[in-house]
C-alpha positions in Angstrom: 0.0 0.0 0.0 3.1 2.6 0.6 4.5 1.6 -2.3 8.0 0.1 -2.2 10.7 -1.2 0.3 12.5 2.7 -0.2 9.9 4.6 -0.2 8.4 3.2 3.0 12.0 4.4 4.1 11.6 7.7 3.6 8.2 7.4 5.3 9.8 6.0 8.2 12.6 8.8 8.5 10.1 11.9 7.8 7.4 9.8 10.5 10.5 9.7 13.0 11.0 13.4 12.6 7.3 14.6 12.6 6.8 18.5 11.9 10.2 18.9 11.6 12.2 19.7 8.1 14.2 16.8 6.9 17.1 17.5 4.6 17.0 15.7 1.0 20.8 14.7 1.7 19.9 13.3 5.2 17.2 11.4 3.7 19.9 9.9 0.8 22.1 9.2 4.4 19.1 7.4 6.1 18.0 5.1 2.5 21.1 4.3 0.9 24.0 5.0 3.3 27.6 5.0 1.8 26.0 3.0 -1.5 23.7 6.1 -2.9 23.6 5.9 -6.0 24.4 9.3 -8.5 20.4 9.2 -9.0 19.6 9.5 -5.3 18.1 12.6 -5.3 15.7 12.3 -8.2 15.0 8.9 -6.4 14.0 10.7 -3.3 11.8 13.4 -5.4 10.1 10.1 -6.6 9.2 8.5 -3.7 7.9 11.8 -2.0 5.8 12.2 -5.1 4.6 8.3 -4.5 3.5 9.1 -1.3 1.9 12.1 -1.4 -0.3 9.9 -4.0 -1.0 7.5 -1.2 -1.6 10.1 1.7 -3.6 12.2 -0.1 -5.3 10.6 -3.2 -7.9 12.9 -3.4 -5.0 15.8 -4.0 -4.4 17.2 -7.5 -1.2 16.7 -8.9 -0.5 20.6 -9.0 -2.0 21.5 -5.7 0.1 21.8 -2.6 0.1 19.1 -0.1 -0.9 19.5 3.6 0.7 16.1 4.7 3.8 16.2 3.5 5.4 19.5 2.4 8.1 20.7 0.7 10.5 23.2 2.6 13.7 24.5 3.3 15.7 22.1 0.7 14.0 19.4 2.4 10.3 17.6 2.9 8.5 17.8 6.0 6.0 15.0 7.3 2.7 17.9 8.7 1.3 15.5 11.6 2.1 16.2 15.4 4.5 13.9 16.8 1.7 12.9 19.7 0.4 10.9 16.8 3.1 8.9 16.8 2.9 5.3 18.6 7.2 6.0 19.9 6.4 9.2 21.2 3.1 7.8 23.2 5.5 4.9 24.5 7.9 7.1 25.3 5.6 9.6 27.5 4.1 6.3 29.1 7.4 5.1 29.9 8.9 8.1 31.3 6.0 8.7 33.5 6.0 4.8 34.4 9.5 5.6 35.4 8.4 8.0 37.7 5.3 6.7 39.5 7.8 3.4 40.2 10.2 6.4 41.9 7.1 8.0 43.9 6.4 4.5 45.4 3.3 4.2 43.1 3.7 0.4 42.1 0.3 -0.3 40.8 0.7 3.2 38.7 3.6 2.7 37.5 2.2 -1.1 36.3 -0.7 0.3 34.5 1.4 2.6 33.0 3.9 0.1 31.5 1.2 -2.0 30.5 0.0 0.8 28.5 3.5 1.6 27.1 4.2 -1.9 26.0 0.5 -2.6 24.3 1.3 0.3 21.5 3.8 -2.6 20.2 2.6 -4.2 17.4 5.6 -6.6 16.2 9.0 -5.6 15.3 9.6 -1.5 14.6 10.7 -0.4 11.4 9.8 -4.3 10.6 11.1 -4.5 6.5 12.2 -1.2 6.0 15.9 -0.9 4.0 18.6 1.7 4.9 21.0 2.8 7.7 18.8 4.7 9.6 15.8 2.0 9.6 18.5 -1.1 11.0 20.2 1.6 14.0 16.3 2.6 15.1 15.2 -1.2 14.6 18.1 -2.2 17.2 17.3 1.4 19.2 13.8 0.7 19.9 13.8 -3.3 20.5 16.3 -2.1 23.4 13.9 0.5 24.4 11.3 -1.8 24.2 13.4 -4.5 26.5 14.7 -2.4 28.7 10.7 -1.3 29.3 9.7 -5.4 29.6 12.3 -5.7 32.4 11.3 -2.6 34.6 7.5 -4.1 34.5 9.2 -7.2 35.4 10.7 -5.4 38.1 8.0 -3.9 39.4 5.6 -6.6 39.4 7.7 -8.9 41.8 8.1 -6.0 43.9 4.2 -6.3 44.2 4.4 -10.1 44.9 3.0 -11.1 41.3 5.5 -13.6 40.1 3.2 -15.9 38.5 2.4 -13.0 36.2 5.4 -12.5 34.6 7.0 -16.0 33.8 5.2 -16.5 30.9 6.5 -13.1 29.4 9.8 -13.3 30.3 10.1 -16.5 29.0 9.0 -15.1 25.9 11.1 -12.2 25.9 13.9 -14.0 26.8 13.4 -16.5 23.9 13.5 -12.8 21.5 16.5 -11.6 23.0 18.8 -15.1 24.5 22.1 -12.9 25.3 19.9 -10.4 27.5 21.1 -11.5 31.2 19.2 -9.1 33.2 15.8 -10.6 31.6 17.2 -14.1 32.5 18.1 -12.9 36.0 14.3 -11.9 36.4 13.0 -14.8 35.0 15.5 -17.0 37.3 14.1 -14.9 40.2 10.3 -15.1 39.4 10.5 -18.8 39.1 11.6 -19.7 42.4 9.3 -17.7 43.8 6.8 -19.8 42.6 8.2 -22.4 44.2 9.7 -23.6 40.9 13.2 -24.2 42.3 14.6 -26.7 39.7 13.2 -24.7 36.6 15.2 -21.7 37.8 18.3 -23.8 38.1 17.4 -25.0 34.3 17.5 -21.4 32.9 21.3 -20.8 34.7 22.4 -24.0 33.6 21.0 -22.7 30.3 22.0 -19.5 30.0 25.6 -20.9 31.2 25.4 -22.8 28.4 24.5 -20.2 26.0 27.1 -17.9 27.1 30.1 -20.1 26.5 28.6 -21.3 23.2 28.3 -17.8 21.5 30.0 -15.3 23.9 32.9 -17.3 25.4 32.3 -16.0 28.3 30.9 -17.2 31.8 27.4 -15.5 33.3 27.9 -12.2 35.0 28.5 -11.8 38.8 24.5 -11.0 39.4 23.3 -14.3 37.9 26.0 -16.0 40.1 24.9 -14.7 42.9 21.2 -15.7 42.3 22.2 -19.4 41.8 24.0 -19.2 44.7 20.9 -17.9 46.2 18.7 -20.4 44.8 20.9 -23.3 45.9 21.4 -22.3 49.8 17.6 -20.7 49.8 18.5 -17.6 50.7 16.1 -16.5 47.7 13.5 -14.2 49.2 9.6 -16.1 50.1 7.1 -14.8 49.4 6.3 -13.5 52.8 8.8 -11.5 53.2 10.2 -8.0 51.8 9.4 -8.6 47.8 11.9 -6.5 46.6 15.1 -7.7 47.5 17.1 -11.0 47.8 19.8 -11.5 51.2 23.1 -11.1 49.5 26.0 -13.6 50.2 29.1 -12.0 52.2 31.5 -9.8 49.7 28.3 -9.3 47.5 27.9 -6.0 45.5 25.0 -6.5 43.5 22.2 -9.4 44.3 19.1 -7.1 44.7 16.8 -5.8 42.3 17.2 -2.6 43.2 21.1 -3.1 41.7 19.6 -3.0 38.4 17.5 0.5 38.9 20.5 3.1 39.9 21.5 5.0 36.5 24.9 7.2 36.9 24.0 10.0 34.5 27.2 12.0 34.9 27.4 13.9 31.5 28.7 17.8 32.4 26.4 20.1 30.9 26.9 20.9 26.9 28.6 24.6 26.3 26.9 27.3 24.7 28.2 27.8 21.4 28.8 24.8 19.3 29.0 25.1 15.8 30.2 22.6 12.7 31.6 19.2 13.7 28.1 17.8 11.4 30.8 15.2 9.6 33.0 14.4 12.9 29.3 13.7 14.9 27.9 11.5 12.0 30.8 9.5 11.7 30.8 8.5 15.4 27.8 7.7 15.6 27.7 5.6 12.1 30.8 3.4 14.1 29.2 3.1 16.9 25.9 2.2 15.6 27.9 -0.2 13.6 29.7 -1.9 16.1 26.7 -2.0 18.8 24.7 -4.2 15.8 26.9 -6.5 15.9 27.2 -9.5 18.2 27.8 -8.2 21.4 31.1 -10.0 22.3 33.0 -6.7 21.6 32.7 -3.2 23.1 32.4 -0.1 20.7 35.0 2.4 20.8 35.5 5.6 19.4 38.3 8.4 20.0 38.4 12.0 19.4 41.8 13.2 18.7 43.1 16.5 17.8 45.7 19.2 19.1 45.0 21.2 22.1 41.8 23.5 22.1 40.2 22.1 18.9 37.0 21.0 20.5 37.5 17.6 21.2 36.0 17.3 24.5 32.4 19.3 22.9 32.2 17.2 20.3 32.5 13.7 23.4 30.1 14.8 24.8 27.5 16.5 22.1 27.7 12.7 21.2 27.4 11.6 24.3 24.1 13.9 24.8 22.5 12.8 21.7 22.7 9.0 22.4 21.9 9.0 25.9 18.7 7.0 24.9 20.4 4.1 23.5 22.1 3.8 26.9 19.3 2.8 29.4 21.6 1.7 31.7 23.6 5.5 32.2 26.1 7.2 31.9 29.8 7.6 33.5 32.4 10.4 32.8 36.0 10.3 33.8 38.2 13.1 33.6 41.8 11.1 33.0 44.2 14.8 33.4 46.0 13.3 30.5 47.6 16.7 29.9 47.7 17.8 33.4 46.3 21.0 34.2 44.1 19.5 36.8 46.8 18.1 38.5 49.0 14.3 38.0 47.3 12.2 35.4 45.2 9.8 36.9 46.8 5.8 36.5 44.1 3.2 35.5 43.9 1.9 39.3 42.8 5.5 40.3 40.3 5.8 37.0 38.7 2.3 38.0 38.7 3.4 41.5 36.4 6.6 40.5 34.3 4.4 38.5 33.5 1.9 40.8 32.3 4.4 43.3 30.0 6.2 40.4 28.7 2.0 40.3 28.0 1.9 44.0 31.1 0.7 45.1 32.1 1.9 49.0 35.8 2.2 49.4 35.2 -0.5 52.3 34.6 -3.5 49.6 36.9 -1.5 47.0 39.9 -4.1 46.1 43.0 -3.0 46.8 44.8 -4.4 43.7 44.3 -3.3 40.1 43.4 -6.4 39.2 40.7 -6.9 41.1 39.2 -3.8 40.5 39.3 -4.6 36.5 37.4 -7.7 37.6 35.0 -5.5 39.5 34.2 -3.5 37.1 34.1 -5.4 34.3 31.8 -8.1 36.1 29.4 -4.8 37.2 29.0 -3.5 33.7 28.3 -7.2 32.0 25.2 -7.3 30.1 24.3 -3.5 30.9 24.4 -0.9 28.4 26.4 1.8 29.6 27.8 4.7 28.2 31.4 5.6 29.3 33.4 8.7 28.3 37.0 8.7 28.7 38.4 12.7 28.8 41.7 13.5 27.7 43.5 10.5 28.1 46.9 10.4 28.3 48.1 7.0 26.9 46.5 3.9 25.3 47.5 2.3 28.6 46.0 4.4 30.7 42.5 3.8 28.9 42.6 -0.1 28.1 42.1 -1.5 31.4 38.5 0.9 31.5 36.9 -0.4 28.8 33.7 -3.0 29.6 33.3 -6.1 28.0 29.6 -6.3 25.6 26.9 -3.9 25.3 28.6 -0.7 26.6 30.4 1.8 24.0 33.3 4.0 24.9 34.0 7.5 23.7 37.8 8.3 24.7 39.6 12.1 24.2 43.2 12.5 23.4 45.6 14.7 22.3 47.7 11.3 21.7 46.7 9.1 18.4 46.1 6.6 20.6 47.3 3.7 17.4 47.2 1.0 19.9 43.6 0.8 20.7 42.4 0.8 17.1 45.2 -1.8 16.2 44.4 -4.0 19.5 41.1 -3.1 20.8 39.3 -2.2 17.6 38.7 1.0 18.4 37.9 3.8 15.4 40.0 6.9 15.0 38.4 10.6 14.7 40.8 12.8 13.9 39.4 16.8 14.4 40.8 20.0 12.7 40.1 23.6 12.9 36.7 25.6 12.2 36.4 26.9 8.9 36.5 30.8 8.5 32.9 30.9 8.2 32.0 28.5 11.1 34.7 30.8 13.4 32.7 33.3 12.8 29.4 31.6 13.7 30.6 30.7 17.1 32.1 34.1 17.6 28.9 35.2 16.8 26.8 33.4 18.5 28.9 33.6 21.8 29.3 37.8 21.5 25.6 38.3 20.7 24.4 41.7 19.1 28.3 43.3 20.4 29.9 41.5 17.7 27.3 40.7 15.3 27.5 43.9 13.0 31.2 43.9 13.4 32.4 41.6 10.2 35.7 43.0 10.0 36.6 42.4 13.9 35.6 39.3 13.7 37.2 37.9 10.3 40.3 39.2 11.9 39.5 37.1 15.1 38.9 34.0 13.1 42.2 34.3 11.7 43.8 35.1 14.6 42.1 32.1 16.2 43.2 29.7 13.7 39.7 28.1 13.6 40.1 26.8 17.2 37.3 27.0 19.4 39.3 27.2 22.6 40.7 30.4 21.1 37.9 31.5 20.1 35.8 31.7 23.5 39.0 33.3 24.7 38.6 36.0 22.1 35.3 36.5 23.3 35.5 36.3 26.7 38.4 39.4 26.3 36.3 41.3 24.3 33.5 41.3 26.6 35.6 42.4 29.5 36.6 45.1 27.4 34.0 47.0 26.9 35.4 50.7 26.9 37.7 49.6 23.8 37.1 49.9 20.0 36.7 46.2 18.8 39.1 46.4 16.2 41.3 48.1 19.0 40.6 45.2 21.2 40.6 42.6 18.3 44.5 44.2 17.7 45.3 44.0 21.4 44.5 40.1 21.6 45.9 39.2 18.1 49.6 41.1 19.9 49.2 39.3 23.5 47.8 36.0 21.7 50.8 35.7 19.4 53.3 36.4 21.8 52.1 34.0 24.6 51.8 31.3 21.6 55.3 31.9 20.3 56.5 31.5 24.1 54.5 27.9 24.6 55.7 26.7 21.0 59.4 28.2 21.9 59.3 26.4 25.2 58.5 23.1 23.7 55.2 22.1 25.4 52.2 22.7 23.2 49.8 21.6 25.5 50.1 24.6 27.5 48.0 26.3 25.1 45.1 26.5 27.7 47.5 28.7 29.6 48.0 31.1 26.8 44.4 31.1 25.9 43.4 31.9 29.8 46.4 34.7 30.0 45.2 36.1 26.9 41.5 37.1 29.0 44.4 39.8 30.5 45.4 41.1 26.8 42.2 43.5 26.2 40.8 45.6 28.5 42.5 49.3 28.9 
């Protein structure tokens, strides 16, 4: 009825992006991908035309359409986004989240119930492209992740017998998923169906070494432990939790609900970067598809005060959603301006405290905190950014095993991890002229905006680097009884000279330093 495979494609993009303006080249991006053929663009013309024919049929071919609209170098899908089944899961599932936080159990169950019954089989179900296979993998997590919180919640209210039946079925669609296995594990025994529960470890155990190579995580230990010396909780007594064994970190249900979302907040003023973002998110997206044994890395390199830590965690930001599990952020000192770079025993040691980890039952040794940590993050999806690291060895021993991705910063080419770990290389250089002058812009307001000349010359003093360029800013701001192209003179003189020193004195990275003593260079 919507014509065919493609052009449900572009259906599918515009639908994701309701009332919004969708660029023709994104749209070639989302279909095709890296194999869009010269004709792509007519293509897209023709399948916009094919389904205006189906959305409105009773449209003439020379009249305008109200569905789906052309504007802006682009097409625009006219419906509200409420319309949308995702969005109405996703509103149901937030405030799901939140009744389960406000103690409202039986809310929050009617409000997954409600969440999970706008599924109707698999999303994006036959649709081609890039963009239809990353939100196909997006929203069956989503749609997981929303299976195991009922879950949760629903043994919390002493209804165990309710929830076997679908976890076996979910765990059937998804066989790798330990946290749904753990559930399932849980909810048997406590229907007094002790020796099933022991089947699906035994199972699982199975399962793990067969595909994986790897033995269950430290959780699903611990509940066959559990099972085995019935120290499972009965059913009379507190429903959410299970008595953990001595040394124990995680055993309770309540293990699973903690998210670190640690992200610092995203700087005003970001500009460019459109080709550096996409391709990070195109390897990632790449690498989480695939089986699971091997954790997605990516690493933003570049000299000092290029951006490299904006464009981490603009990333970061956008694909918070794919990452139910949270977020962790690590400062590493690599170049040392916040003091001695941190060694991987001191990263892990910050890490496992963000997990829960009291410095009581923190191991002394750094290989038992690798264990630790690996063990915690096993079968979660977690997002963890690495900032300005220092050396491939000081970032190896923090990456997870399996569902988590890494985003690492260096000044370093960190060649090891990419030849060892797999991990891909982004390499970033300098604003163009024009996008210098957007930042400047958009970070001086109306003082520099009818000021072209001033700030050309700034942009060129800057050297396209955004560092610089807040600096350049910041100076003119603080000097407001100057001229701007006085001022703009003033920094290019102080800026040099401070740049000439750091080069001369052989340490680049203390270009922070001139960029901070530059602030001083402007006002009268």
């Amino acid at each position: 009825m919507l014509g065919p495979p493609k052009q449900r494609a572009v259906l599918a993009l515009l639908a994701s992006r309701a009332g919004d303006v969708v660029g023709i080249e994104h749209i070639i991006d989302a279909v095709w991908g890296s194999d869009a053929p010269q004709t792509a663009v007519n293509g897209v013309h023709t399948y916009v035309a094919g389904l205006r024919r189906v959305l409105e049929p009773d449209r003439s071919r020379r009249g305008a359409s109200s569905v789906l609209a052309s504007a802006a170098g682009g097409y625009c899908l006219c419906v509200s986004p409420e319309a949308m089944d995702i969005t109405q899961f996703a509103q149901r599932h937030a405030q799901a989240r939140r009744a389960g936080a406000d103690c409202d159990t039986e809310g929050a169950l009617a409000l997954f119930r409600e969440a999970l019954a706008l599924w109707h089989g698999e999303a994006y179900a036959g649709i081609p492209g890039p963009f239809a296979a990353l939100e196909r993998t997006r929203l069956q997590d989503l749609r997981m992740t929303a299976i195991e919180e009922w879950a949760s919640d629903m043994l919390k209210a002493g209804r165990h017998g309710e929830v076997v039946a679908d976890l076996s079925a979910a765990v059937a669609e998804e066989p790798l998923r330990e946290k749904l296995r753990w559930l399932l594990m849980l909810a048997l025994y406590r229907c007094d169906r002790q020796a099933h529960a022991l089947v699906v470890y035994t199972e699982t155990r199975q399962l793990l070494n067969q595909e994986l190579g790897i033995e269950p995580g430290a959780e699903l230990c611990n509940l066959h432990q559990d099972i085995l010396a019935g120290r499972a909780v009965t059913a009379c007594q507190d429903q959410s939790t299970v008595s953990a064994p001595t040394g124990d970190l995680v055993s309770t249900i309540s293990a699973y609900t903690p998210r670190p979302a640690q992200l610092p907040p995203l700087a005003r003023g970001f500009v460019g970067r459109t080709t550096e973002l996409e391709q990070l998110e195109r390897v990632l997206a790449e690498d989480e598809m695939g089986s699971g044994a091997s954790t997605a890395v990516a690493v933003v390199d570049g000299p000092a005060g290029i951006g490299k830590t904006a464009i981490a965690l603009r990333l970061a930001h956008r694909l918070t959603d794919r990452f139910p599990d949270g977020q962790l952020f690590v400062d590493l000192s690599g170049t040392g301006l916040q003091g001695e770079p941190l060694t991987a025993s001191e990263a892990l040691a910050q890490l496992l405290r963000s997990l829960g980890v009291d410095d009581v039952r923190m191991p002394g040794d750094l290989t038992g905190r690798v264990s630790l940590y690996r063990s915690l993050l096993h079968g979660q999806r977690m997002l963890v950014v690495l900032d300005d690291a220092l050396s491939t060895g000081q970032v190896r021993l923090l990456i997870p095993r399996g569902a988590s991705s890494v985003i690492v910063t260096s000044r370093q080419r960190l060649t090891g991890l990419a030849i060892r770990d797999g991990a891909h290389q982004i390499r970033v250089g300098p604003l163009s002229e024009s996008e210098s002058a957007e930042l400047l812009t958009c970070l001086g307001g109306d003082r520099l905006r009818k000021e072209e000349a001033v700030m050309k010359r700034l942009a060129r003093i800057c050297e396209g680097l955004p560092l610089a360029l807040r600096s350049a800013v910041e100076g003119l701001i603080e000097a407001r009884d100057v001229p701007q192209a006085a001022a703009a003179e003033r920094y290019a003189d102080k800026y040099g000279l401070l740049n000439r020193l750091a080069v001369e004195g052989g340490e680049a990275a203390n270009l922070r330093t001139v960029f901070e003593a530059s602030y001083q260079a402007l006002p009268a």
